[in-house]
Steps between C-alpha positions, in 0.01 A plus 500: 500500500393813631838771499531864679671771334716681738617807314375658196777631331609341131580183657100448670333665185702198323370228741136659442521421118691213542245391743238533212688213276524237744083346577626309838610885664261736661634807674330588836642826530752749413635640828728834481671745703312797368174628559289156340242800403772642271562213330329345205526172366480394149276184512244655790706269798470672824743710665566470858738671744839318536517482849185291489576209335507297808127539473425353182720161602220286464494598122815502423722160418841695344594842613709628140697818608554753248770721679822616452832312575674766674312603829122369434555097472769471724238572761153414325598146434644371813208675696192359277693130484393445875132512416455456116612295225775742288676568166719775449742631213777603733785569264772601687773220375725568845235486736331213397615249785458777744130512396444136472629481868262759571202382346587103596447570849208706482283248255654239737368630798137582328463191373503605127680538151721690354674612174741750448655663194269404257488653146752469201862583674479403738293227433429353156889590434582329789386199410632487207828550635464180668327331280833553254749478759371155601509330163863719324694493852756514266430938378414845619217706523439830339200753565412785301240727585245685271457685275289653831359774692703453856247667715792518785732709260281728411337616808949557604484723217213696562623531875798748328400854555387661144333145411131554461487121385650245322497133310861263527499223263741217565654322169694236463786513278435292214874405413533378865177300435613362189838365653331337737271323242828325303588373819791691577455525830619864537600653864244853449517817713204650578602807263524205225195310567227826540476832406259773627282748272327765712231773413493781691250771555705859657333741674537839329801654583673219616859451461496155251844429471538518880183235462676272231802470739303441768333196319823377337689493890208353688709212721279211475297581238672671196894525551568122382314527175495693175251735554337753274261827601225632318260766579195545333131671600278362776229447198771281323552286775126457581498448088785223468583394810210423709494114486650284737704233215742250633687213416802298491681159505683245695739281360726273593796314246604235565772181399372148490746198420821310663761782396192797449490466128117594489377822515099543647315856551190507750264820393219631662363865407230706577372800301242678689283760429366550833782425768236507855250311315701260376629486914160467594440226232761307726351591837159373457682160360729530829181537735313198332819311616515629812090444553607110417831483745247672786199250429772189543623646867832644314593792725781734465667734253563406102691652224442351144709224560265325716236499255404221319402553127161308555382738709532842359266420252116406512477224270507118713792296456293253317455827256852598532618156383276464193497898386879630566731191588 
């Protein structure tokens, strides 16, 4: 399966590596927005100018965009659906039909395939929510988050003026976790389920308690949740904080039985070390799915859902069957 990179941020430097674990993938190209000059990749793949992918289509049989959810995918996907084979990681939870509708009618009218959302939540979260909906109908679900870098929170906080730069980690609280896990079935606020550690780098001078409330009021972001400030150097944060960790769990509890006398919990967690490589880990199993649903004449857009085990991975069904059944 040969795969383009569009977009070499943390995301496409994951697909790269990722790329390097998986024999049946060869990347064509990585194609960016910047000068291709400027950019350097890791494994020696070439870099070519975004705007001429169209180009290379001959080489390419899945398109794997690497943008942002905000303004870049919104746009990127629909637009490269009509002539390529795609996979995104749009993560917007709201938005999501709007972009399927979107990106449908696009791959529809080009005659190819397409998956959106693709990654860990959405995505391998997401399917375990209806994996464990489907058999304890009977339940509810509970998601905790982290502990995580959230790369959105922290680019809000460095966006206050006196922030030079800053890290927001996103931690579940563990006696809302643990309720969950006797079955109680507890009704959680947000401010109950997560709580939100932030490091924060001031300019000198700046005024850090005006900062701190800042952080703490954020609508959207901070004001629902127990949040606490703490500023430390630049050369601290570059020291302790320059990973990108994340994590976290679905579960669902559930009551089996004529009268519910039978209490079931569902777990799946993720501890991650690396959160856009373990994203790109998905993609590249995404666009072997997607090369499959193309090759059978299976047009249109995708999510997860549509995916059959069997064909994320490369082993044959006849290997599946004797190896992991």
């Amino acid at each position: 399966m040969k795969i383009a990179i569009h977009g070499y941020g943390n995301i496409g430097r994951g697909v790269e590596s990722a790329a390097m674990q998986n024999p049946d993938v060869q990347i064509t190209g990585v194609f960016t927005r910047r000068d291709p000059a400027s950019v350097k990749t890791r494994t020696g793949v070439p870099v070519y100018a975004a705007e001429d992918i169209r180009k290379h289509k001959s080489d390419i049989d899945v398109v794997i965009l690497c943008g942002g959810s905000a303004t870049d995918l919104p746009v990127m996907t629909p637009s490269l659906a009509a002539d390529f084979n795609v996979v995104d990681s749009f993560d917007t939870h709201a938005k999501i039909p709007q972009h399927f509708a979107a990106v449908d009618a696009a791959a529809k009218q080009g005659g190819h395939t397409a998956l959106i959302s693709g990654g860990w939540d959405p995505g391998m979260f997401s399917l375990n929510r209806l994996y464990a909906q489907a058999i304890l109908p009977n339940g509810a679900d509970y998601t905790f988050w982290g502990r995580g870098v959230s790369q959105g929170h922290s680019d809000a906080i460095r966006r206050i003026e006196g922030v030079l730069d800053a890290r927001q980690y996103t931690v579940p609280v563990g006696e809302a976790v643990d309720a969950v896990r006797r079955g109680e079935q507890p009704t959680l606020t947000a401010r109950q389920k997560h709580r939100r550690e932030c490091y924060v780098v001031a300019a000198e001078g700046a005024d850090k308690v005006a900062i701190e409330q800042a952080i703490k009021t954020m609508p959207n972001y901070f004001d629902e949740y127990d949040t606490t400030v703490t500023f430390i150097t630049q050369e601290e944060l570059l020291r302790d904080h320059a990973e990108l960790p994340h994590g976290g769990m679905v579960l669902r509890s559930g009551k089996t039985g004529l009268n519910g006398e039978h209490k079931h919990t569902i777990e799946y967690k993720l501890t991650l070390d690396s959160n856009p490589e373990f994203t790109a880990g998905v993609l590249i199993a995404l666009a072997r799915a997607v090369d499959r649903l193309s090759r059978r004449g299976d047009t249109g857009c995708k999510t997860i859902f549509d995916i059959a085990p069997a064909d994320l991975s490369p082993l044959s069904g006849e290997q599946l069957r004797a190896k992991l059944l």
